[in-house]
C-alpha positions in Angstrom: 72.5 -19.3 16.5 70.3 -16.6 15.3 68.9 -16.8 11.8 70.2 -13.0 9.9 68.0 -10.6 8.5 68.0 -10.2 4.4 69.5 -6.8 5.8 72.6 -8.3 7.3 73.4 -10.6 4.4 75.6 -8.0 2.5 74.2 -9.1 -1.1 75.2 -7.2 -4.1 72.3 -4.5 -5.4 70.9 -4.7 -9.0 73.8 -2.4 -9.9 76.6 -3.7 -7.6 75.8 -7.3 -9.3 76.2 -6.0 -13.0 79.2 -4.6 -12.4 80.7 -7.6 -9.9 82.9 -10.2 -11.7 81.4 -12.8 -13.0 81.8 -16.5 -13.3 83.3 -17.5 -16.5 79.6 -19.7 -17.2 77.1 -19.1 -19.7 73.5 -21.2 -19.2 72.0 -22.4 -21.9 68.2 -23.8 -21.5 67.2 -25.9 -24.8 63.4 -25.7 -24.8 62.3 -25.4 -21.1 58.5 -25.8 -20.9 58.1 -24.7 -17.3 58.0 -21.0 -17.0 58.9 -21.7 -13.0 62.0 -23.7 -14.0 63.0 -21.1 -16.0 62.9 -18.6 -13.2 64.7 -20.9 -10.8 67.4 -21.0 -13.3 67.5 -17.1 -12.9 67.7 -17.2 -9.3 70.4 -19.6 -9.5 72.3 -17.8 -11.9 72.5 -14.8 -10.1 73.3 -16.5 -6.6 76.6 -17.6 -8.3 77.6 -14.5 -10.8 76.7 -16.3 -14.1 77.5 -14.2 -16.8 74.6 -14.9 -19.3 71.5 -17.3 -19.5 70.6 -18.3 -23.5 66.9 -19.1 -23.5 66.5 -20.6 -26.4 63.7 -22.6 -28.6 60.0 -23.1 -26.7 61.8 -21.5 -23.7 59.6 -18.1 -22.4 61.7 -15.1 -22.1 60.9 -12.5 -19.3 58.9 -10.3 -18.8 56.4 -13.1 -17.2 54.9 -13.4 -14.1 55.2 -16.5 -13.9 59.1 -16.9 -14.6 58.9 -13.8 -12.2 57.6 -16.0 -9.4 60.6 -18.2 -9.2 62.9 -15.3 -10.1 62.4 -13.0 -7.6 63.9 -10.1 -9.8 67.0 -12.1 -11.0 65.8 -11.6 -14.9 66.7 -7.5 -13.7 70.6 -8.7 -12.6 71.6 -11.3 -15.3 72.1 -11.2 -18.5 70.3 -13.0 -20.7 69.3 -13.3 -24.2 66.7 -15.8 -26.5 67.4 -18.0 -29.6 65.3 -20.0 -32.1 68.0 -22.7 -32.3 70.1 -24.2 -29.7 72.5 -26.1 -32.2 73.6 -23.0 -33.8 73.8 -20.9 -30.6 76.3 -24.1 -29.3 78.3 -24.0 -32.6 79.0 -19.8 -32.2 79.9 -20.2 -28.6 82.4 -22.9 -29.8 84.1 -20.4 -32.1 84.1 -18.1 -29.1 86.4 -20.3 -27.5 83.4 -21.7 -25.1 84.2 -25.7 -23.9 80.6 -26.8 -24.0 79.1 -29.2 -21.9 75.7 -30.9 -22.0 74.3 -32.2 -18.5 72.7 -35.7 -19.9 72.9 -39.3 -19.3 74.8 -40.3 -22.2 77.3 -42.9 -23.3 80.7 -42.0 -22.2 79.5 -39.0 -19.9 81.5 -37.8 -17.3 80.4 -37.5 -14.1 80.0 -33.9 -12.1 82.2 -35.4 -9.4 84.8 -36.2 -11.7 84.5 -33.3 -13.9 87.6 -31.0 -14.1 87.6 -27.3 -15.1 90.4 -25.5 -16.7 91.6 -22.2 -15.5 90.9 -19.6 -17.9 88.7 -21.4 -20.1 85.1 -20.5 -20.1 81.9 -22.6 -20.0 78.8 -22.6 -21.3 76.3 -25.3 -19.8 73.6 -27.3 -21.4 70.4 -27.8 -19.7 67.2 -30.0 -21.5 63.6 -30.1 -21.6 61.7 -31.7 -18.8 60.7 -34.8 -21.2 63.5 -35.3 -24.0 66.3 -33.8 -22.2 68.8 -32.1 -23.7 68.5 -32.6 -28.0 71.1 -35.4 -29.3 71.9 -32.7 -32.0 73.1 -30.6 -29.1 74.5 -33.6 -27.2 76.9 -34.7 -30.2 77.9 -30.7 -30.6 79.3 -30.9 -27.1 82.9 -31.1 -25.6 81.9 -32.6 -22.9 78.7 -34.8 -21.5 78.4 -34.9 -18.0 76.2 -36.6 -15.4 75.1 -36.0 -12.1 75.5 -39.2 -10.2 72.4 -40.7 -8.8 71.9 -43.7 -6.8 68.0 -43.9 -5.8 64.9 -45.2 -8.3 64.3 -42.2 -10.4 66.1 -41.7 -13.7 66.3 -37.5 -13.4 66.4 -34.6 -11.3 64.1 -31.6 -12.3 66.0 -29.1 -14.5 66.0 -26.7 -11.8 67.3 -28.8 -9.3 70.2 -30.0 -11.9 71.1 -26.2 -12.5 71.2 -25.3 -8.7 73.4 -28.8 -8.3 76.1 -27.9 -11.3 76.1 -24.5 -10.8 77.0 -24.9 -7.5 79.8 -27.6 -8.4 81.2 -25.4 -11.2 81.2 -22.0 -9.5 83.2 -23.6 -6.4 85.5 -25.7 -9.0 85.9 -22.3 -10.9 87.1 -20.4 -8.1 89.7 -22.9 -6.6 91.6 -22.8 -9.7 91.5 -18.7 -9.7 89.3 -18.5 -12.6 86.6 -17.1 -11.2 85.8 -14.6 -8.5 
């Protein structure tokens, strides 16, 4: 095998991208500290068509190098848009006909692997501060609580890493039920 060139891999330009079809997914980030989090979020949102990021609270907005370390341009390609208060972001995507879901260890979560997605229904996904997590204001708002299952000695993934583990999941849950793509 022969590892490709970034010429060979066919990948959408800044333009291409904004016009592609996206994946019926909004992210929202509820007070991210970490300004390279935030850009790993970007670069994970545009590897899998997410229509919008919601930075919201504490959480930086681009233009910043730093969020433009992790980025590598994707704060150009998606969407994305800041507010001062995550609860009231979550309760006008609800009226938007958004199923929300907050990724959290919670009573009665549901767990990625066993999470279903509806065709035609669109998401918008909940990801928490470093420290606190997602906010139990936001938590009790949601549709849906779901979990990524983990079986070693740590109690949490980095936000980053959870948002490049559900987006994944969604985007290829989204697209076997001919919502998306």
């Amino acid at each position: 095998m022969r590892k490709l060139k970034n010429s060979e891999l066919k990948r959408l330009d800044v333009e291409g991208f904004k016009q592609a079809q996206k994946t019926p997914l909004v992210v929202i980030l509820d007070n991210i500290r970490s300004l390279n989090n935030i850009g790993s979020v970007f670069r994970t949102s545009d590897a899998f068509l997410i229509e919008k990021i919601f930075l919201c609270g504490i959480t930086a907005t681009p233009p910043h190098k730093d969020i433009h370390k992790t980025a590598l341009g994707a704060t150009d390609t998606v969407q994305w848009e800041h507010h001062k208060d995550t609860l009231t972001l979550v309760e006008a995507l609800k009226e938007e006909g958004y199923t929300i879901l907050s990724i959290e260890q919670a009573e009665g979560a549901t767990m990625l692997n066993n999470f279903s997605t509806s065709a035609n229904q669109k998401y918008a996904v909940v990801f928490g501060n470093e420290v606190k997590g997602v906010s139990q204001e936001v938590v009790s708002a949601s549709d849906v609580v779901v979990e990524i299952p983990q079986f070693g000695t740590k109690h949490s993934l980095n936000i980053s890493v959870s948002a490049g583990v559900v987006l994944w999941d969604l985007f290829c849950k989204l697209g076997s039920n001919g919502s998306a793509l």
